[in-house]
C-alpha positions as CSV (number, residue, x, y, z in Angstrom):
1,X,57.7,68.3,-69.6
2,X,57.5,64.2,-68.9
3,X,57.2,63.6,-65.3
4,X,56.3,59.9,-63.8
5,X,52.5,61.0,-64.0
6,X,52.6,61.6,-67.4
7,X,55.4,59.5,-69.1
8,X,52.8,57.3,-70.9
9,X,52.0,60.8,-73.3
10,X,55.0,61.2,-74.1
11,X,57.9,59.6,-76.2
12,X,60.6,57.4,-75.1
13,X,63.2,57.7,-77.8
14,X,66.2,59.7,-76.4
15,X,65.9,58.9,-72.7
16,X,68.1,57.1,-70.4
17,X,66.9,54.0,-69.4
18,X,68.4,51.1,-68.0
19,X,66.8,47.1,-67.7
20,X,66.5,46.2,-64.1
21,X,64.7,43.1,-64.6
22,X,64.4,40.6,-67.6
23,X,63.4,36.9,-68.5
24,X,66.6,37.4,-70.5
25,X,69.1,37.7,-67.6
26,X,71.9,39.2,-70.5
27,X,70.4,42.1,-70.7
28,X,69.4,42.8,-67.1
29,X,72.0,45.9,-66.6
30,X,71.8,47.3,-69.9
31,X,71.6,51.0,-69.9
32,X,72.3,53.9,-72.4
33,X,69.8,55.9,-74.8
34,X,66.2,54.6,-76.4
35,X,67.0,55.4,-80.2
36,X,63.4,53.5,-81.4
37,X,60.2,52.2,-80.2
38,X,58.4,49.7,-81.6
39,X,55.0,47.7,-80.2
40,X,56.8,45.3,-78.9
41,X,60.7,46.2,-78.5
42,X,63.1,49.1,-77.1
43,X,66.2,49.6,-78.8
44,X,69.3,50.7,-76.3
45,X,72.5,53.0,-77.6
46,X,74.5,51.0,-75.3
47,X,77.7,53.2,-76.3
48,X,79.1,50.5,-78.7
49,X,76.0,49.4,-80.1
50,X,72.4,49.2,-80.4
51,X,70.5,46.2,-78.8
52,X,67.0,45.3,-78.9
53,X,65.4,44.4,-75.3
54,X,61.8,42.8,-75.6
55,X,59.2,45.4,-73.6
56,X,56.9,42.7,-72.7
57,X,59.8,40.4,-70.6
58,X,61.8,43.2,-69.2
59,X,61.3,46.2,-66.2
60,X,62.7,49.1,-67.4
61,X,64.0,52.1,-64.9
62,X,63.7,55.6,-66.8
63,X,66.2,58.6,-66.2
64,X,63.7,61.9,-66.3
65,X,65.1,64.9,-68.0
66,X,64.3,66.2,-64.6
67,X,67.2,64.0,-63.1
68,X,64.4,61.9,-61.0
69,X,63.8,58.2,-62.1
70,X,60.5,55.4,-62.5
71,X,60.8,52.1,-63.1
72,X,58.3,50.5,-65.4
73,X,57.3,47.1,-66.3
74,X,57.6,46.8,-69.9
75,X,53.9,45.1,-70.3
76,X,52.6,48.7,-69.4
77,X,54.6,49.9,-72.3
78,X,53.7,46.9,-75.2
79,X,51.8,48.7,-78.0
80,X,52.6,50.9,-81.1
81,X,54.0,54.5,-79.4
82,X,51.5,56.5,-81.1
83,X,48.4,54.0,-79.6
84,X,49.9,54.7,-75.6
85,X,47.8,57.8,-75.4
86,X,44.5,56.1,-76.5
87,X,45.6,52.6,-74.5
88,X,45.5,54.7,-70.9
89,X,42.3,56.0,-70.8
């Protein structure tokens, strides 16, 4: 189960996220689903369509599956989603 000890082990792609801070002020208040990860970018299911939000310039605020929430700066994040486990420790 992710909780906001352990959300670095586990995978992004189908939780709710929203961008709470960003260099690029158009997409500060973008929320809806993470549909891919790549090293350096999150794509959003905004409802109408998929946008792609740069990790390294935005905070990012995850919805838990267990309804609770953490907010992340997206530098913590920058790195190929398979490499996060190895980057931690």
């Amino acid at each position: 189960m992710i909780t906001q000890n352990n959300i670095f082990y586990h995978e992004l792609i189908c939780l709710q996220t929203k961008v709470v801070d960003s260099r690029i002020k158009n997409l500060v208040g973008l929320s809806g689903k993470v549909v891919m990860e790549t090293k350096n970018m999150l794509y959003i299911d905004d409802g109408t369509k998929v946008r792609a939000v740069p990790k390294k310039v935005s905070v990012f605020e995850f919805i838990l599956p267990s309804g609770s929430s953490i907010k992340l700066s997206g530098v913590s994040i920058v790195g190929r989603p398979e490499s996060r486990l190895s980057k931690m420790r």
